[in-house]
C-alpha positions in Angstrom: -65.7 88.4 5.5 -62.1 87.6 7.1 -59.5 90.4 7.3 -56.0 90.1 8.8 -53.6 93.1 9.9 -49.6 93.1 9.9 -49.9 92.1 13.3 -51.4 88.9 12.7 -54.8 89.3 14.1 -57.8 87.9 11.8 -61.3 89.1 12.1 -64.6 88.1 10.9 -66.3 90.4 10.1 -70.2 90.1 10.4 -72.3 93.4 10.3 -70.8 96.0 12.7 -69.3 93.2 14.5 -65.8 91.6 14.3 -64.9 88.6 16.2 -61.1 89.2 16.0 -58.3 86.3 17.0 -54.1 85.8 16.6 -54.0 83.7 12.7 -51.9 80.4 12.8 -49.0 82.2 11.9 -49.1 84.3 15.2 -49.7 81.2 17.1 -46.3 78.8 15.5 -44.1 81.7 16.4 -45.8 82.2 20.0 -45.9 77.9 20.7 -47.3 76.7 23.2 -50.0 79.6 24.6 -50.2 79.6 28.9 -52.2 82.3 29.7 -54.3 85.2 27.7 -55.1 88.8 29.3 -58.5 90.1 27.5 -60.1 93.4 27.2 -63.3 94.3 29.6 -66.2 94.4 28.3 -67.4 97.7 27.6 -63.3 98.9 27.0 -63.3 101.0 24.1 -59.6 101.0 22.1 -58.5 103.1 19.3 -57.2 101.1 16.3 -54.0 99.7 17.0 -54.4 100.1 20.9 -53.0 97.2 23.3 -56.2 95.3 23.6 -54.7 91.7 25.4 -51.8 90.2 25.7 -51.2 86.7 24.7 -48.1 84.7 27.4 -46.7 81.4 25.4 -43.4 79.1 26.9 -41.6 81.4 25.0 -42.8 85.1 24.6 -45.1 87.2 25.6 -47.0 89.9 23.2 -49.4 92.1 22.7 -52.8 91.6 20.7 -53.8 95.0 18.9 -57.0 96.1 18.4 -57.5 95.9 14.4 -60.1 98.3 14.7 -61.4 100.9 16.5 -64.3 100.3 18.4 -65.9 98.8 22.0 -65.5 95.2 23.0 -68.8 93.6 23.0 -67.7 90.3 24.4 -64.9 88.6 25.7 -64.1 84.8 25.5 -64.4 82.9 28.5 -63.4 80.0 27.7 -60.2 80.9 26.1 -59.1 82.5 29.4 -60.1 79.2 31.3 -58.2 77.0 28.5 -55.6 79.4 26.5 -54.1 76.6 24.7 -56.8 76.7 22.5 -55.1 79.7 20.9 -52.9 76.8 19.4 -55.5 73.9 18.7 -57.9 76.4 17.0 -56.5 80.1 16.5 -59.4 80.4 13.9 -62.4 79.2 15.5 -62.8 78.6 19.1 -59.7 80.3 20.0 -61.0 83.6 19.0 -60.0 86.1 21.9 -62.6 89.1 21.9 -65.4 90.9 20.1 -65.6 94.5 18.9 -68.3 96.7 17.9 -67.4 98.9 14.4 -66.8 102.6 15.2 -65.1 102.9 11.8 -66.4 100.1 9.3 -63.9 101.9 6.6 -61.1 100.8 8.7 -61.9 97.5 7.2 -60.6 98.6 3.7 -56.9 99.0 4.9 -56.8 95.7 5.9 -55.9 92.5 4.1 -57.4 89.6 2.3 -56.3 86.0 3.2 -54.3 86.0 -0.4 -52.7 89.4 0.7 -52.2 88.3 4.3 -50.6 84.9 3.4 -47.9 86.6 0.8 -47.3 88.8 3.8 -46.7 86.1 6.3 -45.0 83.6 4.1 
């Protein structure tokens, strides 16, 4: 299952884990991504808690945590290669990994029909 928030992070959701990312939408308004600051492992983050940041040639912003819960992993090789943010926002771009406090957080969130209305 693939939720997105108003703050254009996805997630997939798979058990009580989410691998969560920025959606392609986040990434054409960033451009080109330089550098990525991710959670420790371990970090535990209300929902909607600074999580990251994400640095492009143009802006900088935040990354929010979509839900709340403790970051399970972190990935690597998007800090060693953050313009992959850009080539692949949905796959091997993704940014960190979260453990489900709240699975009903989930139901707030929106469906890639409600999400691209939203972002259009």
């Amino acid at each position: 299952m693939i939720k997105y928030t108003e703050d254009h992070e996805w997630l997939s959701i798979e058990g009580d884990i989410a691998t969560v990312g920025i959606t392609h939408h986040a990434q054409d308004a960033l451009g080109d991504v330089v550098f990525v600051e991710l959670p420790e492992v371990g970090a535990t983050f209300e929902q909607k808690a600074t999580a990251g940041v994400v640095e492009s040639v143009k802006a900088a912003a935040d990354v929010y945590m979509p839900v709340t819960g403790a970051i399970t992993e972190v990935n690597e090789v998007l800090r060693d290669d953050p313009s992959l943010a850009n080539t692949d926002p949905l796959g091997t771009g993704w940014f960190f990994k979260v453990k489900l406090s709240n699975p009903a957080e989930l139901d707030a969130l929106m469906d890639a029909t409600t999400y691209g209305a939203f972002s259009a």
